[in-house]
C-alpha positions in Angstrom: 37.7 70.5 121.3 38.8 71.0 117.7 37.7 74.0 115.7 35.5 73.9 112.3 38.1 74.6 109.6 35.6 73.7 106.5 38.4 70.7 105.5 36.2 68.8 108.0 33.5 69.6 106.1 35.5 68.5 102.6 36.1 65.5 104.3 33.4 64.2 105.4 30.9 65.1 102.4 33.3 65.1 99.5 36.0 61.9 100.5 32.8 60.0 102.0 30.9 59.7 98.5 34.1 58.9 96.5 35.9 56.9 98.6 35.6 53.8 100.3 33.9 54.3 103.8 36.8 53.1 105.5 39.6 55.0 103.8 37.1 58.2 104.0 37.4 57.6 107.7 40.8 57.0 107.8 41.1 60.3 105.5 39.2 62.5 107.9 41.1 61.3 111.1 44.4 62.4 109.3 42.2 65.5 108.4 41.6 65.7 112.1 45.1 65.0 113.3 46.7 67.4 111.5 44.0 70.2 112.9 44.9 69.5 115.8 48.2 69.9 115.9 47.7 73.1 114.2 45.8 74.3 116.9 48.4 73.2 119.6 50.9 75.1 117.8 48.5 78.3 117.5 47.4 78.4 121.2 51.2 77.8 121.9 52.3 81.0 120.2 49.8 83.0 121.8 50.7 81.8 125.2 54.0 82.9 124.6 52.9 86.4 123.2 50.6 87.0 126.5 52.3 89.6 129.2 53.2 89.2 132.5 50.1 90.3 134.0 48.1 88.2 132.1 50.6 85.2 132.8 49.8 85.9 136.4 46.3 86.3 135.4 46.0 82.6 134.6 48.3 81.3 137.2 51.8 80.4 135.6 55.1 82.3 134.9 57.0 83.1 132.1 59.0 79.6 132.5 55.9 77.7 132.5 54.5 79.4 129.3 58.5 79.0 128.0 58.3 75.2 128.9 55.2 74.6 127.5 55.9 76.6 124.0 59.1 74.2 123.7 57.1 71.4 123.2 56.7 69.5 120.0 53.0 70.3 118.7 52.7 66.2 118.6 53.4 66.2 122.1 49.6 67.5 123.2 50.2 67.4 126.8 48.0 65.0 129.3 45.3 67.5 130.0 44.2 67.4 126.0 44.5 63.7 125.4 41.3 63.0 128.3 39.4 65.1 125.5 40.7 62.4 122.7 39.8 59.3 124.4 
């Protein structure tokens, strides 16, 4: 689930009333896209800067946390693209 950054908001009230309806919504799922990816590569970060404890808190280790921080913020992972479809 994606975040309210107020450019979702631009696009859907500003782009909608000065664009054609099918380019506004082609507009806002680039808006989307790129939000999300954002947010991958925020909640990626902050996996890395967790501790041990609360690694092991959440049930994976350092090298899980490691792997999964390597990835490309494209690459969303199978467990977020159920929440795409």
């Amino acid at each position: 689930m994606m975040a309210d950054y107020g450019s979702e908001l631009f696009a859907r009230k500003v782009l909608a009333l000065r664009l054609r309806p099918g380019l506004a919504a082609w507009l806002l799922g680039a808006v989307e896209l790129v939000l999300g990816w954002q947010e991958v590569a925020r909640q990626r970060r902050a996996l890395l800067a967790l501790d041990e404890r609360l690694l092991k808190d959440i049930g994976i280790t350092r090298a899980d946390a490691e792997r999964e921080a390597s990835r490309p913020f494209w690459d969303p992972g199978q467990e977020r693209w159920r929440d795409w479809r």
